[in-house]
LOKELUM-109674 format. One record per residue (C-alpha): x, y, z. Coordinates in steps of 0.1 Angstrom, whole numbers, plus 2048, in hexadecimal, padded with zeros to 3 digits. Layout:
// residues N
XYZ/...
This chain:
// residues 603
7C87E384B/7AF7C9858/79D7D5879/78F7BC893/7717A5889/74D7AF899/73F78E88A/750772896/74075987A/75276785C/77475F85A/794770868/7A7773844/7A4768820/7B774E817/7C87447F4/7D77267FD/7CE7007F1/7C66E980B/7E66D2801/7FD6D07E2/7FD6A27E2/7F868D7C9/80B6A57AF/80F68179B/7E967B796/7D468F77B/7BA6A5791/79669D789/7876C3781/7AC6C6767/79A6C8743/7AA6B072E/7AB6BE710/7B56E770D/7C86F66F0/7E1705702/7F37156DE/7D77306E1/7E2737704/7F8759702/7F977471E/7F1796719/8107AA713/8197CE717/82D7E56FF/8547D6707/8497BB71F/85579B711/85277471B/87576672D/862744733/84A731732/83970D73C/8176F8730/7FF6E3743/8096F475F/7F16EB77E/7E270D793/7D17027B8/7B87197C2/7AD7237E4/7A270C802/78A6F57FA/7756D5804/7846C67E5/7A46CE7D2/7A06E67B3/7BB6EE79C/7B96FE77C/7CF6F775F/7E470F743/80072173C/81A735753/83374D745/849763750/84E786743/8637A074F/8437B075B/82E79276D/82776F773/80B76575E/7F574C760/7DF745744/7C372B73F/7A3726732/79771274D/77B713766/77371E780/77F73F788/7887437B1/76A7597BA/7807667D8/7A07697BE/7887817A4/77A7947BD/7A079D7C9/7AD7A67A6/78F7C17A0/7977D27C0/7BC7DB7B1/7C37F479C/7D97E4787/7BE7CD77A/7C07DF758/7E37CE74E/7E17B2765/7CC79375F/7BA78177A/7D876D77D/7F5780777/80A78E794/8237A9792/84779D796/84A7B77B0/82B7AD7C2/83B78A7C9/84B7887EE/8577687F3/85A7437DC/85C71F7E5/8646FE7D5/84A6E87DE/8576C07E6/8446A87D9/82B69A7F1/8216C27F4/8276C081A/84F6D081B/85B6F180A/878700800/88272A803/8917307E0/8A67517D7/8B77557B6/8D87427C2/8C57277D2/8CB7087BB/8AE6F67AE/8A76D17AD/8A26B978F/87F6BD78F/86C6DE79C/84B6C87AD/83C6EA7B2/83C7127BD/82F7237D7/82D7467D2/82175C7F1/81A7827E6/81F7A47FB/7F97A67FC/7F6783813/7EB76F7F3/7F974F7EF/7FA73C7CB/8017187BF/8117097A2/8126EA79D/82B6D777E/8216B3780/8136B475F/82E6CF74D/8496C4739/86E6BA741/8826D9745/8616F4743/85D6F4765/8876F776D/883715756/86772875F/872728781/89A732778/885752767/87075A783/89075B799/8A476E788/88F78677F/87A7877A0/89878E7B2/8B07A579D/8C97B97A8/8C07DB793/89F7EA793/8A27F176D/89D7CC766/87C7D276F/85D7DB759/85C800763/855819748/83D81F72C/849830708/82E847709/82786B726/81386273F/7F287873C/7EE898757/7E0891778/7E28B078B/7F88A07A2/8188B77AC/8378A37AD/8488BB7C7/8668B87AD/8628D979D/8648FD7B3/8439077AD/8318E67BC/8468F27DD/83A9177DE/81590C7D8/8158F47F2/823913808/80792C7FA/7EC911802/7FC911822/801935829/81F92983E/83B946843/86394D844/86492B82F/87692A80B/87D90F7EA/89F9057EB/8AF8FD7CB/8D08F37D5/8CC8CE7D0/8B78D17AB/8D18B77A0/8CD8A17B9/8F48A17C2/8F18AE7E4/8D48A37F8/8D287E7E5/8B186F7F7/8A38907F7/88A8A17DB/89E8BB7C1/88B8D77D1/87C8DB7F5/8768F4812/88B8FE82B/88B91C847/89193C833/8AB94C84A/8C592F83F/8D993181F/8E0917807/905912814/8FB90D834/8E28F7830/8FC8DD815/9158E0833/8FA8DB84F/8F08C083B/90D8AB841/9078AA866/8ED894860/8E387285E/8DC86B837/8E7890831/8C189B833/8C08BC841/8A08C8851/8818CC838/85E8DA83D/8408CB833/8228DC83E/81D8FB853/7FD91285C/7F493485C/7FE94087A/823935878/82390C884/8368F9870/83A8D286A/8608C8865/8728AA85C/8948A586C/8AB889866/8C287F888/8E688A88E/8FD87287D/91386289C/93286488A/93988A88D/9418988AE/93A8B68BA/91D8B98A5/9028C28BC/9068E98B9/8FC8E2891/8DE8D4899/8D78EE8B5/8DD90889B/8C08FA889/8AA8F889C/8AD9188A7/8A9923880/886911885/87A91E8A2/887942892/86E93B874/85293D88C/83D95D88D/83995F8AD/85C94F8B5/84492F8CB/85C9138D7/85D8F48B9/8548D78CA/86B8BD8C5/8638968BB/87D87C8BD/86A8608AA/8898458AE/87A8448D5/85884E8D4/84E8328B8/8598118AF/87780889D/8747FE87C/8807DB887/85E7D7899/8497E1882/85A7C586B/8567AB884/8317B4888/82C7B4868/84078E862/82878087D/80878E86A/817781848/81D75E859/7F876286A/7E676B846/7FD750831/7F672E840/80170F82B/7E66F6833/7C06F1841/7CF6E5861/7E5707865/7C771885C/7AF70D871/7C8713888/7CC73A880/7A773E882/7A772E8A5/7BC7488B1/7BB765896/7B27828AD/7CD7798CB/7E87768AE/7DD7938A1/7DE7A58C1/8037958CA/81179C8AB/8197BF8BA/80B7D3894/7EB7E48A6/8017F18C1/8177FF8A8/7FA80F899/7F08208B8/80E82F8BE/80F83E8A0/7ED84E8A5/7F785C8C9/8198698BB/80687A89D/7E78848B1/8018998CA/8108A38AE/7F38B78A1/7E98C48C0/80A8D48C4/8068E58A4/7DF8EF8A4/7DB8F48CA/7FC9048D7/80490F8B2/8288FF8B4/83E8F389C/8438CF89E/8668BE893/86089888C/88188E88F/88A86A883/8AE856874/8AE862852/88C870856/88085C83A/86C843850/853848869/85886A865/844867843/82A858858/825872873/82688E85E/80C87D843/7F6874862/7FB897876/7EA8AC84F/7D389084F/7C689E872/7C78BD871/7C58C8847/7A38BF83A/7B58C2813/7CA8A481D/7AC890820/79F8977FE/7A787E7E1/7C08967D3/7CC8A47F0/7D587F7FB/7E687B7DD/7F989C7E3/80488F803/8138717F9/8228807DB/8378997F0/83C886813/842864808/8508677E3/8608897E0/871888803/87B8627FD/87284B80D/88182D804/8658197F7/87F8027DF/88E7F57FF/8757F5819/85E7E17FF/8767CA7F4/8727D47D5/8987C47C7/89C7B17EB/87D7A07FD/87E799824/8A37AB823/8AB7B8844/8A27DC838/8837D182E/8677E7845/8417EB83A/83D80F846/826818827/80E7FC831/80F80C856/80482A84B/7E881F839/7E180C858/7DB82A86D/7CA84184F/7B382184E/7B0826875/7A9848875/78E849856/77A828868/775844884/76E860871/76185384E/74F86F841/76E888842/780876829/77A871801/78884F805/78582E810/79380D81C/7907FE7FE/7A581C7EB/7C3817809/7C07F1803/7C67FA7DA/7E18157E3/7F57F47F4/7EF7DE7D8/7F97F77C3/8198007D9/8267DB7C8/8207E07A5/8427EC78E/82E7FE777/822817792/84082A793/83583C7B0/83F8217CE/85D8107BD/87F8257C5/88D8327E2/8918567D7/88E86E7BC/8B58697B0/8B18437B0/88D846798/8A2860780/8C384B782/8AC829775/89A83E75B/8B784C747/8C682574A/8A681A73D/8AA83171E/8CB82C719/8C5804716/8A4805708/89580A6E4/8868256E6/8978486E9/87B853703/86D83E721/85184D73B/84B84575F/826843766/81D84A78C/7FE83F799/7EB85F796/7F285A772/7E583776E/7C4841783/7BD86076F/7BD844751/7A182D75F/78182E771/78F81578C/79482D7A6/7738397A0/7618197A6/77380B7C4/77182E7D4/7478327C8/74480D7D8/75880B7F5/74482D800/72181C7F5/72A7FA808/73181582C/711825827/6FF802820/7107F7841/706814856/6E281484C/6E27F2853/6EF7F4877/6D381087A/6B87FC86B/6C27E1887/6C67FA8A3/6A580989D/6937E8896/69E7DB8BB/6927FE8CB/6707F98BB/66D7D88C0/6787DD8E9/65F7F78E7/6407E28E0/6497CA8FC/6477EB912/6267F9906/6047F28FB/6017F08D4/5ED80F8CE/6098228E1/6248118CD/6138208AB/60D8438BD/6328438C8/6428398A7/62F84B890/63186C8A3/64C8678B5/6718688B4/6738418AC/65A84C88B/66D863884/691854886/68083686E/676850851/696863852/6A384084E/68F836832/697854820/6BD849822/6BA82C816/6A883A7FA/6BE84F7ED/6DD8347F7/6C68207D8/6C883B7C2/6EC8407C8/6F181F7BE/6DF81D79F/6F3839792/71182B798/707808784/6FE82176A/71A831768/72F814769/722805749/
C-alpha cells in the first residue's frame, strides 16, 4: 500500500538486505567473541516445541557503509524461525518494523512466522550466486548460508561459517520441511484455552445473518440453513442469505449449475429494496444451463420492492484476472527485494517508472471505478447490483467490501470493518490458504487479492481520512497479520476446511479441547491496536498542520513583499490571514494535549 513519494530525497523503499554475503571464512570485526550461548533459549508457547537448532550462527543486518552481523542462536519450532542473541546493535529500521505488528506479543524482534516466510535460498560461498530451495531440493555438504525473503518484502541473512558440522545441514532440513508442509495441521494453529469475546459475529450462526439484515432493513431476503453441515455448499458459510421466494431444494439443485456450486448469496442491501449479490459463473460443463441462471436472476430482481431492473456486473471482464494481479504483484516483490547495493541503487534510480510499469496501480483503479459504479447503481438508481465473478470468491470479495465501504458509514467504523471482513472474506470463503501460499508459496494459484483490497481501502481513506476510524498503519498490520498461523482468521480457504483441521488437531493432539483464536480475539487481548491506531491518527494530524503551517507561512511571508509593514500587521491581525494563524495555533494545541494523553496512557 505505498502511494507515490512527494519528497524525492527520502528513499523509494526500505530495505533489509546486507550489502554482500563474502568473506563467510573470516571472523567479522563487530562479532563479540565471547557470548554464552547455553543461556540462549527462545521464547516458547504452550505446545510449540524446538525441531532444530544451530550456534554461532551469523545474522547480517540491513544495508550499510560497513558490514554488521550479529551473532546467536537459530531454531526452529513448529511455530517460527527464531533468532536469538545477545548482541548489539539492534537494526533501528528492523525494531521499528516488529512494533508496528501485532504479533509482537509472541514474536521476538527476530523471530518470523513459518507462514510469513515466502521464498528460501542457499547462499554459495562467495555470497554472489543463490540457490531456490523447496523441501525436495537436495542440499549440499555444507549450507554456506540462507536467504530468507518474507511476504512482507523483508529480506533476512544467515550466515553458518562459524556453526558446527552438520547444525547448519539440520536446521535447514527443519525449516523445509516444515516451511513447506503438505497439511495445514502441521502448523502451530490453536491454543488449549477459548479465545476471550470480541463482539465480532462470525456469520456462522443464524442470528449473526438476521442481524446483519435488521441493520440493513433489506426485504424479501431469508437465512438459509440448508448447508449447516457444510455438506452442500463446501466453500460457502453454514448459514447465509438468499432471495426469499426460492426454497431450499431449489436452491441445492440450482447450485449445481454453478461454478464451485456457490449459488447466489446476498450481502448487503438498503432500505428501499437494493440489494448487493454475489454470484459465482455458470460452470461450462453443463449445457443448456442458461435458463437456471435466468431463473435467478429473475428471483432477484423479484425480491425488489419496487421490482427495479438488478444491474448486472461480469467482474471476469470488467477487472483483471487474477493472473495479473500476480504478475503485478511478482514485479513489485522483485522491485522491493534487491540482492545487492548495486541492484539497489539501481531500483531507486528507477523506483517510480517500475512502479508505474509494474501494472499494480492500474489494477487498483479499476477496482475503484468498478466499485464506485457499483455504488451509484445502488444509492442513485436504487438497483440491485449482481457482482458476478468464477466462484465468486475473488474479486468479488473486493467489490462488494469496497461498494459498503462507500456507501455504509458502519463499515468504516473499527468494528464495522471487522464485521466486514468477517462475513465477506471469511464466512463466504475466500480462499485465503491458497491464494496466500499459506502450504504452497509462488504456486500458480497463488493471487494477492487481500493485499489489493487493502490497496484501494488505503486509497480511498488517503482521500477521505476523517471518515474512517482507521488508518494506514492498522491496513499495513491487518497484512502482516494476514501471514501469521496463530491468527486463525486469514489461514484456510473456507469454513469446512478451518472445522475439518480443528477436529484433526484434537484428535492428534494432547489435549481433549483446542481453540482457534481470530484476530478480533487476539486484539481485544492487547493494547496494540490501540496504539498503532492513536499514532497513526496523531502522525496525519501532525502532517496536516504541518502542511498548513507551511502554506500559511508562504502567504504571509508573500504578503509582506506586497505591502508596507504597518499594513502587514493590520492585515494579519484582523484579517483573515490573523485569523487562519490562531485557529491554527489552537490545533496544534490541543494536537499537544492529545498526545500527552496518549504517552500517559501508554505507560
Amino acid at each position: 500500500m505505498n502511494s507515490v513519494r512527494k519528497n524525492k530525497r527520502k528513499s523509494g523503499f526500505k530495505s533489509y538486505i546486507v550489502d554482500s554475503l563474502e568473506a563467510y571464512d573470516e571472523r567479522p570485526v563487530d562479532v563479540p567473541e565471547e557470548i554464552k550461548e547455553e543461556s540462549l533459549d527462545p521464547i516458547l508457547l504452550p505446545d510449540e516445541v524446538v525441531v532444530a537448532e544451530a550456534k554461532n550462527v551469523l545474522k547480517f543486518t540491513s544495508l550499510r557503509t560497513k558490514k554488521v552481523v550479529i551473532l546467536g542462536k537459530l531454531f526452529v519450532t513448529n511455530f517460527k524461525l527464531s533468532f536469538v542473541t545477545s548482541s548489539l546493535p539492534v537494526d533501528p529500521q528492523e525494531k521499528d518494523l516488529h512494533s508496528s505488528c501485532l504479533h509482537s506479543d509472541f514474536l521476538g524482534l527476530h523471530d518470523v512466522s513459518l507462514t510469513q516466510i515466502d521464498t528460501i535460498y542457499c547462499l554459495e560461498a562467495d555470497g554472489t550466486k543463490k540457490k531456490k530451495l523447496t523441501s525436495s531440493t537436495p542440499l549440499p555438504n555444507k549450507v554456506k548460508g540462507l536467504q530468507i525473503v518474507l511476504k512482507s518484502f523483508r529480506v533476512i541473512n544467515f550466515g553458518f561459517a562459524l556453526t558446527q558440522s552438520k547444525e547448519d545441514l539440520r536446521v535447514t532440513n527443519a525449516l523445509l520441511v516444515h516451511r513447506f508442509s503438505k497439511k495445514l495441521d502441521l502448523f502451530y494453529l490453536a491454543l488449549d484455552m477459548p479465545p476471550p469475546k470480541d463482539g465480532i459475529p462470525s456469520f456462522r450462526l443464524a442470528k449473526d445473518w438476521e442481524r446483519e439484515l435488521e441493520r440493513t432493513r433489506c426485504q424479501n431476503w431469508r437465512v438459509t440453513k440448508h448447508n449447516e453441515e457444510n455438506n452442500v455448499f463446501e466453500s460457502l458459510s453454514p448459514l447465509f442469505v438468499v432471495p426469499h421466494s426460492i426454497t431450499d431444494s431449489e436452491l441445492a439443485k440450482a447450485s449445481h449449475y454453478f461454478r464451485g456450486n456457490r449459488p447466489p448469496v446476498w450481502c448487503w442491501g438498503t432500505p428501499r429494496g437494493a440489494a448487493l449479490v454475489r454470484m459465482a459463473q455458470v460452470s461450462p460443463n453443463i449445457s443448456s444451463n442458461t435458463s437456471v441462471e435466468n431463473e435467478l436472476m429473475k428471483l432477484i430482481h423479484k425480491s425488489h420492492p419496487s421490482k427495479v431492473q438488478p444491474t448486472i456486473l461480469d467482474l471476469d471482464n470488467l477487472l483483471p484476472s487474477l493472473k495479473n494481479v500476480q504478475s503485478a504483484y511478482n514485479k513489485l516483490k522483485e522491485l522491493h527485494t534487491p540482492d545487492s547495493t548495486s541492484s539497489f541503487s539501481e531500483s531507486e534510480k528507477s523506483y517510480l517508472s517500475k512502479w508505474q510499469t509494474s501494472g499494480w496501480l492500474w489494477h487498483v483503479q479499476a477496482c475503484l471505478e468498478l466499485a464506485s459504479n457499483a455504488s451509484s447503481a445502488i444509492a442513485l438508481r436504487n438497483s440491485s447490483v449482481i457482482l458476478q465473478e468464477g466462484e465468486g470468491r475473488d474479486l468479488s470479495c473486493l467489490i462488494s467490501c469496497l461498494v459498503q465501504l462507500l456507501v455504509d458509514p458502519f463499515t468504516r467504523t473499527l468494528r464495522g470493518f471487522h464485521t466486514l471482513i468477517q462475513k465477506e472474506w471469511v464466512a463466504l470463503g475466500h480462499p485465503f490458504c491458497t491464494r496466500l501460499g499459506h502450504l504452497c508459496p509462488g504456486s500458480e494459484d497463488g493471487c494477492p487479492v487481500w493485499l489489493l483490497f487493502l490497496d484501494c481501502v488505503n486509497q480511498i481513506s488517503l482521500r477521505h481520512p476523517t471518515s474512517f476510524e482507521f488508518t494506514s498503519d492498522y491496513l499495513l498490520a491487518l497484512w502482516h497479520a494476514s501471514h501469521c498461523s496463530l491468527f486463525s482468521t486469514f489461514m484456510f480457504d473456507c469454513t469446512r476446511e478451518a472445522l475439518f483441521t480443528l477436529r484433526t488437531l484434537r484428535e492428534e493432539g494432547r489435549y481433549k479441547e483446542l481453540f482457534y483464536w481470530p484476530l478480533w480475539s487476539w486484539w481485544s487481548q492487547t493494547e496494540g491496536v490501540r496504539t498503532i491506531l492513536q499514532k497513526g491518527c496523531l502522525t496525519k494530524q501532525k502532517e496536516s498542520l504541518h502542511r498548513r503551517r507551511s502554506d500559511l507561512q508562504k502567504r504571509l511571508s508573500t504578503a509582506s513583499s506586497e505591502s508596507s509593514p504597518d499594513t502587514l500587521k493590520k492585515e494579519s491581525s484582523a484579517g483573515g490571514l490573523g485569523q487562519e494563524k490562531r485557529l491554527l495555533q489552537s490545533e496544534e494545541k490541543q494536537l499537544k494535549d492529545e498526545e500527552k494523553t496518549f504517552r500517559r496512557e501508554g505507560q
